[in-house]
C-alpha positions as a Python dict, from the first residue, in 0.01 Angstrom:
ca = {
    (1, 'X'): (0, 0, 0),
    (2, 'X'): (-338, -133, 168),
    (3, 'X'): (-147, -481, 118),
    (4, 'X'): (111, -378, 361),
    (5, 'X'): (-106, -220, 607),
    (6, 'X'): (-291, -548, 610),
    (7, 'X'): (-20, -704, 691),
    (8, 'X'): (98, -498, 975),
    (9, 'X'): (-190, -577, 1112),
    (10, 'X'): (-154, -977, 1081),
    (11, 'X'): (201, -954, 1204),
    (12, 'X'): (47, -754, 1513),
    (13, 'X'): (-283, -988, 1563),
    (14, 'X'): (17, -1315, 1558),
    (15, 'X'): (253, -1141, 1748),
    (16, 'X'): (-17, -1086, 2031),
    (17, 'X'): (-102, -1463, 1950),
    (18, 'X'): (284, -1587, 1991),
    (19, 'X'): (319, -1403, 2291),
    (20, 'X'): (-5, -1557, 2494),
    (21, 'X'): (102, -1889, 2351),
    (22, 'X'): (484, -1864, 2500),
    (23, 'X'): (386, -1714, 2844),
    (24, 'X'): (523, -1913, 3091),
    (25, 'X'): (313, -1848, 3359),
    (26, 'X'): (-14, -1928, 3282),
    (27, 'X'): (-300, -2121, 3466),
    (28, 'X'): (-395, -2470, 3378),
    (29, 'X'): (-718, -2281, 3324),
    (30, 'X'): (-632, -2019, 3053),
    (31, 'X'): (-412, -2254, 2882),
    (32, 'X'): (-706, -2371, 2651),
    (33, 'X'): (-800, -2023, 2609),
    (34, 'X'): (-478, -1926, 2465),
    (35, 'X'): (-438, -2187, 2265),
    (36, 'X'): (-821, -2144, 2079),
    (37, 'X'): (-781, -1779, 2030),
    (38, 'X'): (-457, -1802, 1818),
    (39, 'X'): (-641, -2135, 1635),
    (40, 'X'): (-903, -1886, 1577),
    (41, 'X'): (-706, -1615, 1412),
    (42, 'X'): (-518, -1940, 1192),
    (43, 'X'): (-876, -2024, 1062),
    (44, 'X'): (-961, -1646, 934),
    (45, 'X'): (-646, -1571, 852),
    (46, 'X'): (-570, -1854, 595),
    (47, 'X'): (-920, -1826, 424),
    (48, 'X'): (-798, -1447, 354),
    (49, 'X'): (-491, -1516, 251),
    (50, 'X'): (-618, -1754, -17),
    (51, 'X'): (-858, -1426, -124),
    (52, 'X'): (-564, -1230, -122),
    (53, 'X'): (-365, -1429, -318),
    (54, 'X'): (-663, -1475, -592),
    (55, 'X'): (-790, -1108, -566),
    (56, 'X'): (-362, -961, -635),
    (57, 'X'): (-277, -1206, -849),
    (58, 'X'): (-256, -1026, -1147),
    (59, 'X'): (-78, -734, -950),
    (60, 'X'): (161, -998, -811),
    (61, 'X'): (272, -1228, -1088),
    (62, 'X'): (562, -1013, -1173),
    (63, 'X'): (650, -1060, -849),
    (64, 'X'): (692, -1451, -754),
    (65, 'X'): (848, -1425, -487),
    (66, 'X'): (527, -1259, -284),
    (67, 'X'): (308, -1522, -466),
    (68, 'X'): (559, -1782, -323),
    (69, 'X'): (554, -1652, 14),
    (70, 'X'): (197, -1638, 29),
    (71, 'X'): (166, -1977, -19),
    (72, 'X'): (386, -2059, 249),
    (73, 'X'): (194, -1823, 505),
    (74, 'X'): (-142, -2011, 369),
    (75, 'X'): (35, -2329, 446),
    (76, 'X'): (142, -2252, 792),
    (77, 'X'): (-184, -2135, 910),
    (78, 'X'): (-376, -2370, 724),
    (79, 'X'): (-132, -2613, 996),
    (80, 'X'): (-210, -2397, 1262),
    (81, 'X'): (-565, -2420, 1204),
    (82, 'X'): (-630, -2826, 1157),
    (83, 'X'): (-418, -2906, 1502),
    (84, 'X'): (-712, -3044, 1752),
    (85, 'X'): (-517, -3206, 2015),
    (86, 'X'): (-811, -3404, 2239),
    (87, 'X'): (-688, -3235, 2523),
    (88, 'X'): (-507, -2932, 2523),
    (89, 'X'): (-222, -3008, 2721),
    (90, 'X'): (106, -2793, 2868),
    (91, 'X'): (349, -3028, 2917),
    (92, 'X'): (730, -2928, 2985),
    (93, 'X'): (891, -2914, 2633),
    (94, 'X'): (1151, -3195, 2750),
    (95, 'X'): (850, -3366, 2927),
    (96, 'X'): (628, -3667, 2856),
    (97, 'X'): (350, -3503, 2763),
    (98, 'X'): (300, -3257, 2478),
    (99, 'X'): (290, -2930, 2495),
    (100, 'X'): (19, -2797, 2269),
    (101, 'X'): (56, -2446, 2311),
    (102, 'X'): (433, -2480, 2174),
    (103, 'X'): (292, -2674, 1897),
    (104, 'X'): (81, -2474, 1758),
    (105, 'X'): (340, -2162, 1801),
    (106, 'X'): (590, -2306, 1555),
    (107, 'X'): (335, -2270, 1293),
    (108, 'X'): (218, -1930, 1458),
    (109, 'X'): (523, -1792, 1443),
    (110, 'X'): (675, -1898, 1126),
    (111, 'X'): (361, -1734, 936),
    (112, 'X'): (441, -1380, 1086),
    (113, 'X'): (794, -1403, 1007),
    (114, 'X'): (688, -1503, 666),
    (115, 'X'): (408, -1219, 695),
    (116, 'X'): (737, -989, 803),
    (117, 'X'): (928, -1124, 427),
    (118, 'X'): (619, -983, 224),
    (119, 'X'): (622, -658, 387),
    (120, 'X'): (955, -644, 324),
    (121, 'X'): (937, -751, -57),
    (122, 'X'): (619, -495, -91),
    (123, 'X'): (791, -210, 31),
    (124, 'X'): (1106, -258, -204),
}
């Protein structure tokens, strides 16, 4: 049960995280900002979901498909997390130059839907 709470809150902290880095309409100045604080919730998170995964394992093993999933969260973030782009750029996504912010959402994003599969295994 605490699992799934914890995890409610994850899905919440990345959703917040998805949505900053997907706003259209942000300054040249916040862009960095954006992109940092989700970076910054990729670097915590995947250190505790490698704790999680050790301290539940026993719990878990019957159930692979958590164990499985948790991987893949701790391999998204762990993505997320090593991305350091020299500049932090927000180009137009059919533009020349990258667009960091996008970037690092695709890994952002995929853990909290991944996040949203556990919940949904736990609770079953």
């Amino acid at each position: 049960m605490e699992l799934i709470r914890l995890f409610q809150s994850w899905t919440d902290l990345l959703g917040g995280a998805h949505a900053n880095l997907y706003d259209e309409d942000v300054s040249v100045w916040r862009t960095d900002d954006h992109f940092y604080h989700a970076q910054g919730l990729a670097h915590v998170m995947v250190h505790l979901t490698a704790a999680i995964r050790r301290e539940y394992e026993a719990e878990l093993r019957d159930r692979g498909t958590v164990l499985e999933l948790l991987a893949q969260v701790e391999h998204s973030l762990a993505r997320a997390a090593l991305l350091k782009p020299l500049v932090v750029l927000d180009g137009d996504p059919a533009g020349l130059f990258a667009n960091h912010r996008r970037n690092l959402d695709a890994y952002i994003f995929d853990a909290r839907q991944l996040l949203y599969s556990i919940r949904e295994e736990l609770e079953k």
